[in-house]
N, C-alpha and C positions, 0 to 999 in steps of 0.2 A: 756217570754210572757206567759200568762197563760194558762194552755193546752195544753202546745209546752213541750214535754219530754227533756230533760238535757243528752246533752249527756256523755257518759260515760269518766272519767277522763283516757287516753291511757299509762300507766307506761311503760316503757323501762325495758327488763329481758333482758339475756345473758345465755346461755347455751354452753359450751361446750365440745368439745369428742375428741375421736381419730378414726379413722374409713378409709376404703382402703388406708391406708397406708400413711395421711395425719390428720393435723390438721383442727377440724371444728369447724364451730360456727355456732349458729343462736341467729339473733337479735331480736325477738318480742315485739311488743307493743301490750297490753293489758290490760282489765281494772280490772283486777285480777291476784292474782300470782296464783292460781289454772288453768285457762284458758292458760296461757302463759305454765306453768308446761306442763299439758295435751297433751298440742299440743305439746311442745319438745321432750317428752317420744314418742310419736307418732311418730314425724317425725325420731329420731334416731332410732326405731325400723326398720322402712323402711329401710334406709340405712343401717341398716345391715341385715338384711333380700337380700336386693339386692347384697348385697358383697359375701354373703355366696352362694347365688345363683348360681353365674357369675364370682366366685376367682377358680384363674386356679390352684391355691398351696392346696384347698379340696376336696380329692378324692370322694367326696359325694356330688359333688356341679354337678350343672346341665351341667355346663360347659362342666366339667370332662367327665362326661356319653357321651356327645359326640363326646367330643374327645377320648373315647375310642370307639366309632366306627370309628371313622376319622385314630386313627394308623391302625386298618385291614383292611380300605378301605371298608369300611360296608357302612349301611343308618341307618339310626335314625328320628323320629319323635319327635318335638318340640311343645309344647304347645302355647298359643298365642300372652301371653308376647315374647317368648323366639322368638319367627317368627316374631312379629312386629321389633324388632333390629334386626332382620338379613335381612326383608324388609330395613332397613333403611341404614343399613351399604352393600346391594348393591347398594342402590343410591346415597351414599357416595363413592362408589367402579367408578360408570359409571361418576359420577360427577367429579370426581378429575383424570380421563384418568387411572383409575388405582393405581393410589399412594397410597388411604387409604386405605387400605388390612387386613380385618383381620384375613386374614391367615397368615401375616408376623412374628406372635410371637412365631414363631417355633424358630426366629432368633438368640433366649435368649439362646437357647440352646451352643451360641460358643459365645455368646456376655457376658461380664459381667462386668458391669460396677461400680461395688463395689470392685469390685479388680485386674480386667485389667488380663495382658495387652490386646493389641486387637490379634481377633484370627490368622489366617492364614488364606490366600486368597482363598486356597485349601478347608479350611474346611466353608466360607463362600458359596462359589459355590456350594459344595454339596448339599446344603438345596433351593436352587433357584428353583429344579425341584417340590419342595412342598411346592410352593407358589405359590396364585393366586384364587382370589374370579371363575375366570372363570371356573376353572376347578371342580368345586364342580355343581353337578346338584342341583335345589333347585326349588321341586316343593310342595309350604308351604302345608302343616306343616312338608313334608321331605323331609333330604338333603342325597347326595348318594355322598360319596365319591370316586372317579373311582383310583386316585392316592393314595397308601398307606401310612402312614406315616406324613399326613398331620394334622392340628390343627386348630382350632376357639382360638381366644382371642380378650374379647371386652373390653380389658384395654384403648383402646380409646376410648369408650363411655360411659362405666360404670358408672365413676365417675360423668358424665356431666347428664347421665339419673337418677343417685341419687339427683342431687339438687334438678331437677325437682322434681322428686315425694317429696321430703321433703318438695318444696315450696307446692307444689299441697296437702299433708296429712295437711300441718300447714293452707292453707284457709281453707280447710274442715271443720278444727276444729274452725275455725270465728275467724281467725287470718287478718285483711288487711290488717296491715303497719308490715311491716318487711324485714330479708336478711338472707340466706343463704349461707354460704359460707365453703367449702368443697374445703378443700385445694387452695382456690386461686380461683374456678370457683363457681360464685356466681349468685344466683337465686333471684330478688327481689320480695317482696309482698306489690306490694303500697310504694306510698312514707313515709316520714313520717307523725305522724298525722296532723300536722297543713301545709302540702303538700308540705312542704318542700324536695326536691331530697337530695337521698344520694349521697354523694360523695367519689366514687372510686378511689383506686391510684394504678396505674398500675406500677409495679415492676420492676427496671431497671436492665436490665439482668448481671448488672458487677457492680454495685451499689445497692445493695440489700437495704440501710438505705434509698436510695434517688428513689423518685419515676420517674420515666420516662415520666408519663404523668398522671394528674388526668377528671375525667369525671362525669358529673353529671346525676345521672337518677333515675326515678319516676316508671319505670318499665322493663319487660325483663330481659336479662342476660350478665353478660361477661366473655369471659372465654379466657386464656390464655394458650400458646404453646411456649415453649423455649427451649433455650440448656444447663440452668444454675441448672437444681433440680436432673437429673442424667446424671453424664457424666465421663469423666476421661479427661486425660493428658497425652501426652504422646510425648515426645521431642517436650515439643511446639506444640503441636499441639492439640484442644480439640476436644472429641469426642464424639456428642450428644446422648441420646436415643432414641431419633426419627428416624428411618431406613426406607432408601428406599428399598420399596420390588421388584424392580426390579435389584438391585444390592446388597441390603443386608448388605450397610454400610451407616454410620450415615448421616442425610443431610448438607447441607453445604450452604451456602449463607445469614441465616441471623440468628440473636439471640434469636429474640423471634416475637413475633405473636399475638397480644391481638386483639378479636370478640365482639362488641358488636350486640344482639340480642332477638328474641323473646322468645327464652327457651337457655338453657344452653347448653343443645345437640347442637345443629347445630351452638350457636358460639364458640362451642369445637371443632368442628367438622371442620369448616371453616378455625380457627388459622389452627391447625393441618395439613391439606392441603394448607395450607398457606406456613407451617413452610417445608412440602414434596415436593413443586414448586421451595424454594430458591430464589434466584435474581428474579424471574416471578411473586411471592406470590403477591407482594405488587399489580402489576398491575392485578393479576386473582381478587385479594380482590375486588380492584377499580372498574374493570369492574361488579362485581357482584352487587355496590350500598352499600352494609353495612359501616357499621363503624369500621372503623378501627386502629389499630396504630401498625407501625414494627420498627424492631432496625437492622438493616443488621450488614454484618461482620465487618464492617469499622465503625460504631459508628454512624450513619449516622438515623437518625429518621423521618419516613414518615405517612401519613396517615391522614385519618377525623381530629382526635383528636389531639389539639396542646401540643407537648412538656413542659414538666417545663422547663425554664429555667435554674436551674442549670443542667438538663439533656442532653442539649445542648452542653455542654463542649465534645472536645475530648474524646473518651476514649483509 
């Protein structure tokens, strides 16, 4: 119509990395490869910019600095990004009775799950008395550690607060339709352009080819929690990554934990406590109203979102 602007033709890019210790991608649509470019250099700057921040393995990371007051039982002051997650991960803390802890990654220390085997009971118990979001005073922007020996690790949110900011850096950049996806927890921008949903395939925890359940959505996040990406074996027996910080060995009751949600953090966050409840996860998910889908120990598949059919098979 005459006078009416045309709108811009939206191409599909693909950019790929490597980053916290996972494969990523982002999908953008755009009406140039220059804009799609821009904004990818952009958003993977973020993400690593956040990893170096917040990675417990660089002694120059912010991390680091306080956990080296956290070993002599000192205080430290945190700036306001670094206080907004630790606001968040005590209401993660108060939310989940205590299970999502992120003082639990002291645990790494006797646990290792690249090459086993599992440690002794002994030297699991020792590390019990330095753990616990409670026992750290925390008045923002400073936290005062009273028990010595103690440590921060925000490897459960890290990764879920990188999609975010990489969805949130790529709209900035006048990106609408697109995905982010960071290792498996994935951040949408808009559907696609002609407002078509993408469609999600949620990952079978013993079936890696075949998807467990697939989900369509036009925005938000999902993010996933399991016992399949680090673990060990060990006479029959498998042993998750996921640790309860109240006993300091791997959880038990279900396979994996997929969130659907409004940002990536909190349906990471959700699974996660999902995956540290066991047998209960599914009915805590339920009672909270989100969307969800589990796999328990027995093969057994529950939740909002309906299974594939071949997912439904014994496992």
């Amino acid at each position: 119509m005459p006078g009416n602007k045309q709108r811009a033709k939206m191409e599909p890019y693909r950019f790929e990395f490597h980053a916290l210790g996972s494969d990523c991608s982002l999908q953008l649509f755009a009406p140039t490869t220059a804009l799609a470019r821009d904004a990818a250099v952009a958003a993977e700057r973020e993400v690593a910019r956040i990893e170096t921040r917040y990675s417990r393995y660089r002694p120059d990371s912010e991390l680091s600095r306080i956990n080296a007051a956290a070993m002599n039982g000192g205080s430290v002051t945190v700036d306001a990004e670094t206080a907004g997650l630790i606001d968040y991960a005590y209401a993660c803390y108060r939310k989940s009775d205590g299970l999502f802890d992120i003082t639990s990654g002291v645990l790494r220390t006797v646990w290792n799950f690249a090459s086993g085997p599992p440690p002794r009971p002994d030297a699991v118990a020792a590390l019990l008395p330095r753990i616990g979001l409670d026992k750290i005073e925390w008045d923002n922007p400073r936290l005062t550690f009273a028990t010595a020996g103690m440590e921060l690790d925000f490897g459960g949110i890290g990764k879920e607060y990188a999609a975010d900011r990489a969805a949130q850096i790529c709209a900035a950049a006048g990106i609408c339709h697109g995905l982010v996806d960071l290792g498996g927890d994935i951040r949408l921008l808009g559907p696609h352009p002609d407002g078509t949903p993408w469609k999600i395939g949620i990952r079978h925890p013993r079936r890696p080819e075949t998807p467990m359940s697939a989900v369509d959505l036009v925005s938000g996040a999902i993010a996933t929690s399991g016992d399949y990406e680090r673990f060990m074996e060990v006479a029959g027996r498998r042993y998750c990554h996921i640790l309860n910080p109240r006993t300091g060995w791997p959880v038990r009751g279900l396979r994996s934990a997929s969130v659907i949600g409004p940002d990536c953090l909190v349906a990471g966050t959700l699974a996660t406590i999902a995956m540290l409840k066991g047998r209960e996860g599914p009915d805590w998910l339920r009672a909270l109203g989100v969307r969800h889908v589990v796999m328990d120990d027995d093969g057994g598949i529950a939740g909002t979102e309906s299974p594939m059919r071949s997912a439904t098979r014994s496992c």
